[in-house]
Backbone as CSV, one residue per row, in Angstrom:
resi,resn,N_x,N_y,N_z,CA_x,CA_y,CA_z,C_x,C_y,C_z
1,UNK,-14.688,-23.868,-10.032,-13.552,-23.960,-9.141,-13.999,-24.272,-7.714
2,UNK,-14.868,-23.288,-7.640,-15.458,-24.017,-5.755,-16.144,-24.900,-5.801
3,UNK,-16.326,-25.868,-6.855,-16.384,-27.644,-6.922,-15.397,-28.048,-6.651
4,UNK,-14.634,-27.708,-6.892,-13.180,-28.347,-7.051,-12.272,-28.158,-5.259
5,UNK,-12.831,-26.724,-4.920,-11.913,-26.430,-3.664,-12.829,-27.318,-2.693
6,UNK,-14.278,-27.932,-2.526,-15.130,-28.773,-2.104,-14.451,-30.092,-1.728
7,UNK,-13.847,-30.621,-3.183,-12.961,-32.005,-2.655,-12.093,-32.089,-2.484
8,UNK,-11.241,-30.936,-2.225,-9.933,-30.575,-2.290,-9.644,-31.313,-0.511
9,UNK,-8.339,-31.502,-0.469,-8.038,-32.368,0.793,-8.267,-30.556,1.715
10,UNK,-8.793,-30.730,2.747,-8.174,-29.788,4.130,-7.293,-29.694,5.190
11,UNK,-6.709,-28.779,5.413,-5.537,-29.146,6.337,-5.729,-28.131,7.555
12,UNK,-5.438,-28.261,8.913,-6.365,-27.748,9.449,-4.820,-27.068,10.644
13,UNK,-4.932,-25.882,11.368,-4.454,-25.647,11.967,-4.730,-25.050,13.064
14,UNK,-5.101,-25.265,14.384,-6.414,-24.952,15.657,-7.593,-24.764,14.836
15,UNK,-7.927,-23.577,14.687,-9.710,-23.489,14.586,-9.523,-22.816,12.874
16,UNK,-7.839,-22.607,12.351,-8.259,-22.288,11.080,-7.745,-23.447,10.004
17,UNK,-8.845,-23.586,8.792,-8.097,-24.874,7.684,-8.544,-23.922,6.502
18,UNK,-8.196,-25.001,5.920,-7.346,-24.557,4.755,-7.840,-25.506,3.093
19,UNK,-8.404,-25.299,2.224,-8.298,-26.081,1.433,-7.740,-25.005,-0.142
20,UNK,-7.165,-26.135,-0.563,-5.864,-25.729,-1.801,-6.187,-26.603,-3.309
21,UNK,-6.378,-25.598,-4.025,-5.937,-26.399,-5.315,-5.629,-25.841,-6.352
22,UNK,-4.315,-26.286,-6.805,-3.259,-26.031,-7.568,-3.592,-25.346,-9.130
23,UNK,-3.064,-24.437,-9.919,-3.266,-24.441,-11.205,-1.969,-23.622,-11.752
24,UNK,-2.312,-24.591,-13.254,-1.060,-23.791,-13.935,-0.346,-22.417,-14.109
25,UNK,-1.558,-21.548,-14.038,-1.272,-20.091,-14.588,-0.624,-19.907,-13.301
26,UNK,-0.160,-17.986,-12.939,0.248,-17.571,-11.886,-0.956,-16.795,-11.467
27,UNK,-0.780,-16.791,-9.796,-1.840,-16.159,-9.486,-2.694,-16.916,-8.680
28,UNK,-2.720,-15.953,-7.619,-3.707,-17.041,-5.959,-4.835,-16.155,-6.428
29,UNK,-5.699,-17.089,-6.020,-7.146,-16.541,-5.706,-7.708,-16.885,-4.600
30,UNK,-7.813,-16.305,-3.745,-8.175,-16.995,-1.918,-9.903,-16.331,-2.157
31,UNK,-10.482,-17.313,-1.225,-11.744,-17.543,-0.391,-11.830,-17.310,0.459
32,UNK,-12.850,-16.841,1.063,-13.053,-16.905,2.994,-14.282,-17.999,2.848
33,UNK,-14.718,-18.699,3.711,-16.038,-19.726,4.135,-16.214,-19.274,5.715
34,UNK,-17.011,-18.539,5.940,-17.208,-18.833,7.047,-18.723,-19.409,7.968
35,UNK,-19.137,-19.980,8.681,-20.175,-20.484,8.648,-20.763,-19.688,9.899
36,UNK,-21.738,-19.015,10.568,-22.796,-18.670,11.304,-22.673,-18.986,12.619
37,UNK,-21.955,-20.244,12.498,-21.763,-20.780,13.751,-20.256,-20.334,14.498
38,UNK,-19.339,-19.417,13.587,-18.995,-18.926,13.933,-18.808,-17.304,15.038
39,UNK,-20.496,-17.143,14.572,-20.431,-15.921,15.698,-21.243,-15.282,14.867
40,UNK,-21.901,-14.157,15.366,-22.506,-12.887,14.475,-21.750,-12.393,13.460
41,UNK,-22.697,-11.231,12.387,-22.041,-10.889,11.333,-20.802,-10.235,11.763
42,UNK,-20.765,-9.445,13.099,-20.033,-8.941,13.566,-18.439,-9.492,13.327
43,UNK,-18.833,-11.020,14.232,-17.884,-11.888,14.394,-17.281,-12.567,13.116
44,UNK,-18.264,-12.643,12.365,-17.923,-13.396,11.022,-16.285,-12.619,10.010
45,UNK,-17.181,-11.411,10.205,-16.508,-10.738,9.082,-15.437,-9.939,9.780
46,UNK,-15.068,-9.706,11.530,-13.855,-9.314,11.791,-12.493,-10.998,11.616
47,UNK,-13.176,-11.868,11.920,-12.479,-13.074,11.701,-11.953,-13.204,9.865
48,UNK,-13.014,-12.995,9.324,-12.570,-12.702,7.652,-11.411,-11.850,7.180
49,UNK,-11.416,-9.922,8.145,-10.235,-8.980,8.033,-9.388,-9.561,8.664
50,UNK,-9.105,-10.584,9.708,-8.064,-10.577,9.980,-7.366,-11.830,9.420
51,UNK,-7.991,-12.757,8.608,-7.421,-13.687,7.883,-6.817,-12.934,6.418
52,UNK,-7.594,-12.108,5.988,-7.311,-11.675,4.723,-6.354,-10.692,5.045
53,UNK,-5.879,-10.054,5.959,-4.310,-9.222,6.824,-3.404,-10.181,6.889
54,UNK,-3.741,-11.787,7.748,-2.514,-12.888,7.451,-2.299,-13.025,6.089
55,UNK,-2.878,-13.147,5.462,-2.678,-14.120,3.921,-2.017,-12.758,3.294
56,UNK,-2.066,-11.413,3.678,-1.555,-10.713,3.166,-0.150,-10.293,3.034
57,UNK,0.491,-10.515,4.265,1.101,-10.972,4.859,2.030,-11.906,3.764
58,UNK,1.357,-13.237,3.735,2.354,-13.706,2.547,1.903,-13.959,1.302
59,UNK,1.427,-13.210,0.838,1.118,-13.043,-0.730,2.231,-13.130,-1.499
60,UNK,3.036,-12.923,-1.336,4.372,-13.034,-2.381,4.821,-14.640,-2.259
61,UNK,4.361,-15.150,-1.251,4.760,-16.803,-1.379,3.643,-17.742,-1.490
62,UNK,2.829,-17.249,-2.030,1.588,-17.975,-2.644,1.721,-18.538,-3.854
63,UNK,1.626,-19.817,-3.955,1.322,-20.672,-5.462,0.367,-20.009,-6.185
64,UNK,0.642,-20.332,-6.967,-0.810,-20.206,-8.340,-1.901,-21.179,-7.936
65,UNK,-3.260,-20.614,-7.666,-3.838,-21.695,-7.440,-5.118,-21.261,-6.482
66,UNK,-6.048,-21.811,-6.098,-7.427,-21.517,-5.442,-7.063,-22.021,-3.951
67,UNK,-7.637,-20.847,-3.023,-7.278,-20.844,-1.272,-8.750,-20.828,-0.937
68,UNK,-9.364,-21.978,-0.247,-10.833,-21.666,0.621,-9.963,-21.391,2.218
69,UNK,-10.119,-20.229,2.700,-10.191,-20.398,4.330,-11.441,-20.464,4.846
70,UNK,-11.191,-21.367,6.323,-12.570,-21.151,6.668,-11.591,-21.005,8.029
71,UNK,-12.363,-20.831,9.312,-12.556,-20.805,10.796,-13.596,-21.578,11.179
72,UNK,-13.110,-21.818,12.761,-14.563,-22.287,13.819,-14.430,-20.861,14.921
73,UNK,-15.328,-20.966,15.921,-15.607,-19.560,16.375,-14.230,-19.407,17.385
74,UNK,-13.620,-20.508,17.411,-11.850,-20.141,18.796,-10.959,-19.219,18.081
75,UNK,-11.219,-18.893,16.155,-10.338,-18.038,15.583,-10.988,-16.663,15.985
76,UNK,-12.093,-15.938,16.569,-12.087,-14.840,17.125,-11.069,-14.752,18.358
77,UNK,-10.585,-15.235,18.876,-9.929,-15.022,20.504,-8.583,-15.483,20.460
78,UNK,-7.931,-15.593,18.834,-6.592,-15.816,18.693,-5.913,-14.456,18.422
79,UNK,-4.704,-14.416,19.033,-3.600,-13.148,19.118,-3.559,-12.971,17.455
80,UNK,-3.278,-11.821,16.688,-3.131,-11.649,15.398,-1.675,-12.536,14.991
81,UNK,-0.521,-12.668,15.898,0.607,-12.888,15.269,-0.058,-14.907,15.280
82,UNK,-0.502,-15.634,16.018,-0.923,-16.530,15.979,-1.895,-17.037,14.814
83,UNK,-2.667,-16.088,14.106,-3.086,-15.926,12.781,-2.073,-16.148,11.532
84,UNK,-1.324,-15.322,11.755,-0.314,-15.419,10.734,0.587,-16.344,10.853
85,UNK,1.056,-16.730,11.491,1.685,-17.708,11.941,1.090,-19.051,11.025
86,UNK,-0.252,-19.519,11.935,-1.157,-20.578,11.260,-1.269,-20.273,9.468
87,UNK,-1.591,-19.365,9.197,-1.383,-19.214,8.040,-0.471,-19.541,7.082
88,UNK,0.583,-18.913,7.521,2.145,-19.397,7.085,1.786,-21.133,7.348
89,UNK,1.582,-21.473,7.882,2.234,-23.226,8.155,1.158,-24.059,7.269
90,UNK,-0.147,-23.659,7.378,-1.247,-24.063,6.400,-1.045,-23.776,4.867
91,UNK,-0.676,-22.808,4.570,-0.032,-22.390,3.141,1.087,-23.485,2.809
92,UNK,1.833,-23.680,3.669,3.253,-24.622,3.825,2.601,-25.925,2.939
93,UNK,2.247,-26.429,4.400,1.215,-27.543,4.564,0.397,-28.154,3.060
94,UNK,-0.685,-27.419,2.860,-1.630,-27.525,1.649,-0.692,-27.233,0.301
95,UNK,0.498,-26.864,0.161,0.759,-27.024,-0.982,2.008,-27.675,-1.553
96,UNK,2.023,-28.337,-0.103,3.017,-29.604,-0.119,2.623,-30.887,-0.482
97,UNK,1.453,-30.904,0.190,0.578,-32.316,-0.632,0.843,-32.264,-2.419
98,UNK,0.117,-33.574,-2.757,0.370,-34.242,-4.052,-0.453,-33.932,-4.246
């Protein structure tokens, strides 16, 4: 599957994107990616809790289907409701495509 979320199109919203791909059964399975260059472990993995608090957020309007999030390091210094927000519209977004 994370071959698959690899060529999957990305859709990007400030410093957080998004890649999506679809499957029959029910049931999201989300990812975090985050890369080093995002900040210390520190930084890494408070940017990770607070993506996995958005997406929590809307779990009930999640497709069936595989979620990679990733960040660049400007998603440490975003307001939480601005998280969720992006989230919501990237969820929108990525599973509106074909």
């Amino acid at each position: 599957m994370f071959a698959a979320l690899a060529r999957a199109p990305r859709v990007r919203r400030g410093p957080i994107t998004l890649s999506f791909v679809p499957a029959d059964e029910p049931g999201a399975r989300v990812a975090y990616a985050l890369d080093r260059r995002v900040g210390s472990a520190v930084d890494r993995n408070r940017v990770r809790r607070r993506l996995r608090a958005a997406v929590a957020v809307h779990a009930t309007t999640l497709r069936g289907g595989s979620y990679l999030f990733g960040a660049q390091r400007a998603a440490i210094e975003l307001p939480f409701d601005v998280v969720v927000r992006s989230v919501a519209e990237l969820v929108a977004a990525a599973t509106r495509q074909p």
